[in-house]
N, C-alpha and C positions, 0 to 999 in steps of 0.2 A: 504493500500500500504506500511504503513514504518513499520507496522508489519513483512508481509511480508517478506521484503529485510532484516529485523532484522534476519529474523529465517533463514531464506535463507545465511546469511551471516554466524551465528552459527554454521548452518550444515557444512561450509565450512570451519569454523575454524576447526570444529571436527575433519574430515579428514584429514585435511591440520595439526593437531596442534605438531606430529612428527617432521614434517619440520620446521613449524614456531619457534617452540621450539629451536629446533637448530640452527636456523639465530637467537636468539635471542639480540636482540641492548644490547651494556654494561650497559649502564643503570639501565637494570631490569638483569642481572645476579647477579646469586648467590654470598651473601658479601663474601669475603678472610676471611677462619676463622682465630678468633683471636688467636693466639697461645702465652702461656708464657713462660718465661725462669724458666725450672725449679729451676734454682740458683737462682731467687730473689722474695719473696713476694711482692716486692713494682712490679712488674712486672704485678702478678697476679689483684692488683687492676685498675691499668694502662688498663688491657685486661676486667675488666667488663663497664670502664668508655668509651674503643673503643668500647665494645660490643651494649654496649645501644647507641652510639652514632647511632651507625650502626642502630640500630631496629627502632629508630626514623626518621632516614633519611629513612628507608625503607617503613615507615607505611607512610612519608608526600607522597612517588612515587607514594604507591599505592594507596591515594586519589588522586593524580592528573590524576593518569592514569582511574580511576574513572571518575574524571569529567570529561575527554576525551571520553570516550565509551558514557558517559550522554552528550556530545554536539554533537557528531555524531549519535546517534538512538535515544534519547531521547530528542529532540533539541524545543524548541519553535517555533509553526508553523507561527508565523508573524517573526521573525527572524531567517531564518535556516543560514545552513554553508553554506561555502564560496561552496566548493565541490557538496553540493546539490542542489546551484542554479544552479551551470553549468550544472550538471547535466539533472536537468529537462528543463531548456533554451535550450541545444542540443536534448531534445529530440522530445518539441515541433517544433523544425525546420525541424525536422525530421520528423514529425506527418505532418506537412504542404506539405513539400516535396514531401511524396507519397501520399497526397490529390491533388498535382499538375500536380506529373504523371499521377493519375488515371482521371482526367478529358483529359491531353494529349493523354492516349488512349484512350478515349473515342471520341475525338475530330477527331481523326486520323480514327476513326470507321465509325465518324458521315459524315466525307471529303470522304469516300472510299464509302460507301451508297448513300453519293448525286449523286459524279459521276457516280457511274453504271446508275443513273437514269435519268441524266443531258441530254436534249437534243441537237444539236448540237448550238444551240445558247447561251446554258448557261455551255456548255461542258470545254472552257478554264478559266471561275473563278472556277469551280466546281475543275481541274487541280492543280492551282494555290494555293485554299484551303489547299487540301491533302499535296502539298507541303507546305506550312507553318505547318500546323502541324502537317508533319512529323519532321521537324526540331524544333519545338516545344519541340516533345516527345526526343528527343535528345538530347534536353539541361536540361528537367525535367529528364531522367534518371541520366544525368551527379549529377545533382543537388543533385537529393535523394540519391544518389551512396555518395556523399561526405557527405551530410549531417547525413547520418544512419553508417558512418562510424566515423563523429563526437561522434555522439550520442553512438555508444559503445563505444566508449575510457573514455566518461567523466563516464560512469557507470561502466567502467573497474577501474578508478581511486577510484570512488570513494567506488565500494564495495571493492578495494584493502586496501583503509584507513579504512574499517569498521573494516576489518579481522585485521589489523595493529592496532588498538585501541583495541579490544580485546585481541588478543595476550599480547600487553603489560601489559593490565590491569592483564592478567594471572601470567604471569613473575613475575607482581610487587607485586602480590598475593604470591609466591612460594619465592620470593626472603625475604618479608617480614616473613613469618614463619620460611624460616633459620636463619633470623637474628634474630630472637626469640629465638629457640632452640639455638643457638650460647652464646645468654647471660644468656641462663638457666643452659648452661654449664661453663660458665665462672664467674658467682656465686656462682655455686657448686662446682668449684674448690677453689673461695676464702672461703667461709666458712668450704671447706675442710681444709683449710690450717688454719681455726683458730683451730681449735679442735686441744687442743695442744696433740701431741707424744712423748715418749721417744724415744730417736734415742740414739745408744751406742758409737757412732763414735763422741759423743762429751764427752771429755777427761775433767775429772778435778784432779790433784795432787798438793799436798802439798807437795815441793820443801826445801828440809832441816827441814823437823820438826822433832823433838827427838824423839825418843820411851819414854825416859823418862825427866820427865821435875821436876828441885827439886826448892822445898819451896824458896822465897827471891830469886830464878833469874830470866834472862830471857829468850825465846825462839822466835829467830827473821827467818821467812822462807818465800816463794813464794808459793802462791797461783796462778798458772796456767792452764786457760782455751784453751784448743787446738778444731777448728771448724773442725773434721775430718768430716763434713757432704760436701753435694752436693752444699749447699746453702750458699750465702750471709746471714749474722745474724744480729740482733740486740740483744746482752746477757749481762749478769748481774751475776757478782756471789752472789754463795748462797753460807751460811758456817750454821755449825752448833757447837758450841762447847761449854761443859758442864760438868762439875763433876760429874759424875752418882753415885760414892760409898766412901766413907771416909771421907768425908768434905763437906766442904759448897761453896757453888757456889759462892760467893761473894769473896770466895780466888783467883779466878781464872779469871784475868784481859784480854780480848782480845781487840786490832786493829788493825786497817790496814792505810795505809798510802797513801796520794792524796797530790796535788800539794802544800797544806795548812799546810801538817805535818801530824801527826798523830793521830787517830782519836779511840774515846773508843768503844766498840761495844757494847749493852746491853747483856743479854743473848737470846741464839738461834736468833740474829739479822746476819745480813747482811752486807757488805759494800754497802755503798751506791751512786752506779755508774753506769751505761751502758756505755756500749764499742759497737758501731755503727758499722754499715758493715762490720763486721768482716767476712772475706773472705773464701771460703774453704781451708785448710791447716793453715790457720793465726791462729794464738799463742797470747794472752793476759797475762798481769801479776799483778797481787796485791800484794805490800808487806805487811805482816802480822807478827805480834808479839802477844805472850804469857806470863803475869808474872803472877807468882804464891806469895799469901802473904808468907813473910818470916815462918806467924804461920803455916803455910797451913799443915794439918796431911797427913799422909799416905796415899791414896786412888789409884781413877781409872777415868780415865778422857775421855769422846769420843768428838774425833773432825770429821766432817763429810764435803764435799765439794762437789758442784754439780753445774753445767755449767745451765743456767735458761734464759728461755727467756724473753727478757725486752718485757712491757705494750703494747701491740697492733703491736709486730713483728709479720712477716708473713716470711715463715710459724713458726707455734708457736712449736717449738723442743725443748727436756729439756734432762739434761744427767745422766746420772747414777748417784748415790749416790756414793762416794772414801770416806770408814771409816776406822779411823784411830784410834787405844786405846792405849790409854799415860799412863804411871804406875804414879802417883804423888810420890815422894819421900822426905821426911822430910830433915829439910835445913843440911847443913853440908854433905849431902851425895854425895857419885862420881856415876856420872850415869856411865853405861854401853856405850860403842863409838859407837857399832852400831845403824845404823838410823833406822828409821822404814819404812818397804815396800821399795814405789817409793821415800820415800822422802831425796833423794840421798843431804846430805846435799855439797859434794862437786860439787853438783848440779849448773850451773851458771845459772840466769833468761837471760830470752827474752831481747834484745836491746831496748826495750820499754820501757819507764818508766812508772810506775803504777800509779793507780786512775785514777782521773780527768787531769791527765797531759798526757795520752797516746792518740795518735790522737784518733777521733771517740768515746774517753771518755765523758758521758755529765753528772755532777751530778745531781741527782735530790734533790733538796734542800725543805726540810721540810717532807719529805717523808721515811721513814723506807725501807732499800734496801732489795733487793732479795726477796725469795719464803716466807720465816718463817717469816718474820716482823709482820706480823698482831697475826698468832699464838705463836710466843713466845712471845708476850707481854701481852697474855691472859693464859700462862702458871705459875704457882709459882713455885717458888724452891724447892720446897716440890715435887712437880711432878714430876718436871724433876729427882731429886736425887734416884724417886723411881722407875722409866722408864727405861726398858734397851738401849742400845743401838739402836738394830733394831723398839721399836717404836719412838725411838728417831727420830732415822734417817728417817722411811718411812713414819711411819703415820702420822707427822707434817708434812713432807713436801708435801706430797701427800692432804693433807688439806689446805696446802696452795697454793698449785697448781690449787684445785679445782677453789678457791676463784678468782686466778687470771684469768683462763680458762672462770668464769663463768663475771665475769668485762669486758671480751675480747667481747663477745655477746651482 
């Protein structure tokens, strides 16, 4: 029997599962997918931490709506449901009912046979009989009339809850596999966003530096990172700067300057600082200085500057390489006025103060800043002086990009 009404109720979901589908309770509807703001990576992890929240709340519906279908067809037969005792309680009254009318017509049959045969002295009980149970049979129809009309309602309900526990368990079936696919896509977006990209709309210039820089002085300019991208950043500059031909690298003094003073840089090092949600259009600034030893000879010197994304930003963007070749000039000499390229020295910096003292600045302390820190400190002077500029500039820092890309994972 609850087989049966099992497969009997199935086939009626099947039919019915267009409709059912479409009445379906909020509950088991499809989650809101999670959507990010393209402008900010911290969004992106935000949308895999809703996504999974989502797939887990989805997975506990569709056990419960499991154990739902399993207390309704699957139920233990010394304790069934509430729905299937009434059910079978109306039907046995129901079953009584028309065992009650059938003996009433039968009784009515039995009164209508005596009398045709009653002779006149037993002809007014024989009378009297047929009349009781005719009225009998008039109150056993009324009876089974209410009673069989008990009995389908409670098996109207309750195959109504069968299809309704199915149903839902369906729903919380389809609702949980979106919510899956949702977070398979919203960890594909975040691990998309670690894979770092060059983007070109992130700007790096050196802000007053010389074309040419002579022996015993010095050369004070802005290093300026502009976020022309979509996105919220967390960046970092990178510098690169080196005596490629005529001298020796140790002539050639770089730092940059934080809330502390100023600071020496190794070679091919960095400053060492992040500058935090830095906005789309928002402008950063480092002060930066160059001295040259008073002995410093004659040579060729490349400075190189490129916008980098700080440790575990999202998305990971990194900007073009801005190179810049300095003629060194031995001391006593007058440089030429013109500046080089963008580095407009009547150039004014950003209202920000640089380093550690610009909001959203955070140093990291103990730590070698920007892209090249790890591979300039694995490079000798000897290399770099016999390097040109372009592997200067790409292949280090494209090596240390790897390095940082691959720390991100």
């Amino acid at each position: 029997m609850q087989k049966r009404r099992y497969l009997a109720v199935a086939a009626a979901l099947a039919v019915t599962s267009p409709l059912a589908l479409a009445a379906a309770s909020p509950a088991f509807a499809d989650p809101a997918p999670v959507v990010a703001e393209s402008g900010s990576g911290r969004n992106l992890q935000d949308a895999v931490t809703e996504a999974r929240a989502v797939h887990v709340e989805a997975m506990r519906a569709r056990i419960e709506a499991y154990d739902e279908v399993l207390a309704l067809l699957e139920y233990d037969k010394d304790n069934p449901p509430a729905l299937v005792v009434a059910a079978e309680k109306t039907r046995k009254v129901a079953e009584e009912a028309k065992a009650a009318l059938d003996a009433a017509v039968k009784r009515v049959d039995d009164a209508e046979a005596a009398l045709a045969g009653a002779d006149e002295a037993g002809k007014a009980a024989a009378e009297q009989e047929l009349a009781d149970a005719e009225l009998a049979l008039t109150d056993a129809r009324q009876h089974h009339l209410e009673a069989a009309e008990a009995a389908e309602k409670a098996d109207t309900e309750l195959d109504d809850a069968e299809v309704a526990v199915l149903r839902d368990y369906e729903l919380a079936k389809q609702a949980e596999k979106a919510a899956e696919e949702a977070l398979k896509k919203a960890e594909a977006a975040l691990e998309d966003a670690k894979d770092c990209k060059k983007d070109t709309s992130l700007k790096a210039t050196a802000l007053g530096l010389p074309e040419q820089l002579v022996a015993g002085e010095q050369a004070t300019f802005t290093f300026r990172m502009t976020n022309g991208s979509e996105h919220t950043l967390d960046i970092r500059p990178l510098t690169f700067i080196v005596i490629d031909s005529g001298g020796d690298q140790d002539d050639l003094k770089a730092e940059w300057k934080d809330g502390d003073g100023w600071k020496g840089l190794e070679t091919a090092e960095s400053p060492d600082v992040v500058f935090e949600g830095v906005e789309p259009g928002e402008r950063v600034d480092v002060r930066m200085r160059l001295t040259l030893d008073k002995d410093a000879e004659e040579g060729h010197a490349v400075a190189a500057f490129a916008v980098d994304p700080a440790e575990g930003s999202l998305p990971c963007l990194y900007g073009p390489m801005k190179t810049y070749d300095l003629k060194v000039l031995p001391a006593g000499s007058t440089p030429s006025p013109s500046p080089s390229g963008s580095g407009d020295p009547s150039a004014s910096p950003s209202p920000s103060p640089s380093g550690s003292g610009t909001p959203g600045a955070t140093p990291q302390g103990g730590s070698t800043g920007g892209g090249l820190a790890a591979t300039g400190s694995e490079m000798t002077s000897v290399a770099l002086a016999a390097a040109s500029a372009l592997v200067l500039g790409a292949g280090a820092v494209a090596a240390s990009r790897r390095r940082k890309a691959g720390a991100r994972t």
